[in-house]
N, C-alpha and C positions, 0 to 999 in steps of 0.2 A: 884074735885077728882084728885091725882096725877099720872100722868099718867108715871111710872115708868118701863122702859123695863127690862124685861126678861134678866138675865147673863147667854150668852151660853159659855161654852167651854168645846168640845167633842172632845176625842183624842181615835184612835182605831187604833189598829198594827195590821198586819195579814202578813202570812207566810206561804201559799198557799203550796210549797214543804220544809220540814222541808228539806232535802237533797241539796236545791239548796239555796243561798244566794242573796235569792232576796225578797225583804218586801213590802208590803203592807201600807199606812199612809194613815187616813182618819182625818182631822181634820176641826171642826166647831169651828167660835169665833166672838165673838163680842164685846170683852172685851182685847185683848191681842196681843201684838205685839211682833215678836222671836229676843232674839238680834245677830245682826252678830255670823255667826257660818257656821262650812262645814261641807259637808258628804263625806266620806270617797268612798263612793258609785256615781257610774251615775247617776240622778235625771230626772226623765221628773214628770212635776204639770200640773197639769187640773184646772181649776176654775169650779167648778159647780155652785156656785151661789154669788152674791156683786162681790165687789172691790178690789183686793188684792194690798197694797201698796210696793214695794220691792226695797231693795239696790242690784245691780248686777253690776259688773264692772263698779265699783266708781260714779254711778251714781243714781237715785232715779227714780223708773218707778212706771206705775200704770197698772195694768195686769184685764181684765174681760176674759168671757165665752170664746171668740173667740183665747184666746192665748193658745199656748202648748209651756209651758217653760222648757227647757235645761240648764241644773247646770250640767259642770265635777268637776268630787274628787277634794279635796282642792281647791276648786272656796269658795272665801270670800263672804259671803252672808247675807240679812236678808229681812224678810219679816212680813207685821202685816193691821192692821185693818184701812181703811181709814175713815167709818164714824159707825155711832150708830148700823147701819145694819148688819157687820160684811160682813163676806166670810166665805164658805166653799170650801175647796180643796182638789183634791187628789195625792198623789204622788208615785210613782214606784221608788225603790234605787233597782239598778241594779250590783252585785259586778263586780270589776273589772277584775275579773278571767273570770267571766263567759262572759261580755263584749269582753273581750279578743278571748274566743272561738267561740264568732260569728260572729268577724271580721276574723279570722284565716279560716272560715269553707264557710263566704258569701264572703267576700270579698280582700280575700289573702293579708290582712293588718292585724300589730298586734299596728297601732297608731292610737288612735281617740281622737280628742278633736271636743267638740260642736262647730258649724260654728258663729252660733246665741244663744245669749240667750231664743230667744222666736220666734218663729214662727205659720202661721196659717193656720191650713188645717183641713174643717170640715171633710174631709172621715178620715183622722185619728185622729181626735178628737173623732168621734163613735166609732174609733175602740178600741181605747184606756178606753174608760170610761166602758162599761162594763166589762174590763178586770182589772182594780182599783179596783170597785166595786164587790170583787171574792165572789162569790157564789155559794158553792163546787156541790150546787143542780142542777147548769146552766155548769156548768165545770165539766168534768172529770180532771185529773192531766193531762191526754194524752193531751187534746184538750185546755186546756188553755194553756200549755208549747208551743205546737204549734202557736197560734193565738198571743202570744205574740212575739213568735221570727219573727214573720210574720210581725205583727206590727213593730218591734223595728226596722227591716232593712227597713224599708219604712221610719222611722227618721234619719236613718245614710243616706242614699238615698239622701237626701234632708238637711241637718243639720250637715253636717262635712265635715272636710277637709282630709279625707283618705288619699286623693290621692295626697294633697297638702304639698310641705313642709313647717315646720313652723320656721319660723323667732323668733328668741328669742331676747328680749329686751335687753337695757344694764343690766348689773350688774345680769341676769337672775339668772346665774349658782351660787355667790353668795348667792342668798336668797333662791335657793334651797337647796344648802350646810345648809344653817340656819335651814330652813325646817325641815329638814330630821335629823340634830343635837337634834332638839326639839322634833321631834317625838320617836328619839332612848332612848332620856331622859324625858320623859312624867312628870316620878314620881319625876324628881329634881326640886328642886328649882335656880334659876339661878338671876345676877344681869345683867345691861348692861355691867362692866365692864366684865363678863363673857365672854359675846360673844365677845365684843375688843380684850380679848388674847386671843377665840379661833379663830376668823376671820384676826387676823391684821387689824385694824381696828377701827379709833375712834367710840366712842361710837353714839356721838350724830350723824354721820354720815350712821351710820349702823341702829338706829334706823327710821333717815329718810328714807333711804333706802328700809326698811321692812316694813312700815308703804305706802308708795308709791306703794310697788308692791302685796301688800296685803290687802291694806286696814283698818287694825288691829296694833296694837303696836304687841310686841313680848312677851310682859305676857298676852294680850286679847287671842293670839293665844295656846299659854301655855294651858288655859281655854280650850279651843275649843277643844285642842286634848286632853287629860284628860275625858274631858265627852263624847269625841266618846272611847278612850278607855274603859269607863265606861258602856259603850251600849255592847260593846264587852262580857265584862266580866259578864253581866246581862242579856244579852241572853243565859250564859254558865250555869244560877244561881246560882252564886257567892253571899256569902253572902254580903251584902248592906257596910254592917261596914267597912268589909276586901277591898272591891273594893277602899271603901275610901282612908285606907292604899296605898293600892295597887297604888293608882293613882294618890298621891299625895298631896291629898286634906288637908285639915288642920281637918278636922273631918266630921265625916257624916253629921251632919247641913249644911257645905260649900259644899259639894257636890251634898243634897238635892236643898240645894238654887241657883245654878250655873246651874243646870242639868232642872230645870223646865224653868229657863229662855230663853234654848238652844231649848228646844224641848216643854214645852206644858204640860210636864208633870211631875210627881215624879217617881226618877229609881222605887220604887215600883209597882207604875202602869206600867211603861214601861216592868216590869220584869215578870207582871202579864203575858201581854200579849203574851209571849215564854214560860210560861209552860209548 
């Protein structure tokens, strides 16, 4: 008899305060690996159960139970399935606004970047997983808003450089100009020779460039921010079609097909879950 496993893949959003801009991702797989992509958002991941295999600053890690992983906005990323067993995970995306006001409020800083990508502390590892795991029956709004900021400064605590300044690499300010060019313009289409007259700048240099401090070419990252725009515009319930327009895409199929690859799932399930 053929002994054939089971295909998981469970993907579940939740948004605990529709008023505040902070999500919930619950996903199970054993079948599927995310390709490079960022979140607009702070990230801390839990492993609950396997192996998670992941690309994090230029490198390839293997992450179990004992890790509590840190992703800041625009950190180049990917994560996926190391064997037949899969992994499930959970992750907290934290907005920047709101990040913002709990450094302003705990620790009279308005600059954070993650110190580490990954760090391990079981007292906050419990603290953190039933609060992933929202269950509005175990939580009031009061007491999980609290238990989480509670939690969150026991990660900046230990996981960032507040206080420290930071050192910018060469060519930095460059490839955040690029950046920030890509982001203003999501819905265009662009060549290399684009970015040479808007950078000064040969081509083939600027794309190693951006490719070095990113990790990504400059059409992968094109992608990347399009279907976080896309998340945007599909939590607002935007229709599916118009988003496409809207973001640039070549038609809804391409944006179906690009957006599952990113995240796990189709904008319509993802859309589901912000009704």
């Amino acid at each position: 008899m053929n002994n054939i496993s089971t295909l998981v893949h469970n993907v579940k959003y939740t948004k605990p305060n529709k008023e505040k801009e902070i999500f919930l991702y619950e996903g199970d797989y054993n079948n599927f690996s995310f390709e490079k992509h960022i979140h607009e958002e702070y990230t801390i991941t839990l492993i609950e159960r396997g192996n998670m295999g992941a690309f994090l600053r230029g490198f390839n890690h293997k992450f179990d139970k004992s890790s509590i992983i840190t992703i800041n906005p625009d950190e180049v990323h990917s994560c996926g399935i190391l064997s037949k067993e899969g992994f499930k995970h959970h992750s907290l995306y934290i907005s920047t606004q709101i990040m913002d006001e709990i450094l302003k409020e705990n620790f009279n800083n308005n600059l954070l970047s993650f110190k580490n990508f990954h760090f391990s502390n079981e007292i906050i590892y419990q603290k953190l997983y039933p609060l992933m795991n929202y269950n509005s029956s175990l939580f009031s709004k009061l007491s999980w808003e609290c238990e989480l900021i509670d939690t969150i400064n026991s990660v900046l605590k230990i996981n960032t450089k507040v206080s420290n300044e930071i050192v910018l690499p060469n060519n930095y300010k460059l490839i955040q100009y690029a950046k920030e060019f890509i982001n203003d313009n999501y819905n265009q289409n662009f060549t290399l020779d684009d970015f040479s007259k808007e950078f000064d700048i040969s081509k083939y240099h600027f794309l190693r460039l951006f490719k070095k401090h990113t990790f990504v070419s400059p059409h992968t990252y094109l992608m990347i921010r399009r279907v976080e725009k896309a998340k945007q515009f599909l939590r607002k319930n935007t229709n599916i079609s118009e988003i496409a327009y809207l973001c640039g895409f070549t038609d809804q199929s391409h944006l179906n097909k690009k957006f599952k690859l990113l995240t796990g799932t189709t904008p319509g399930e993802y859309k589901n879950f912000f009704l």
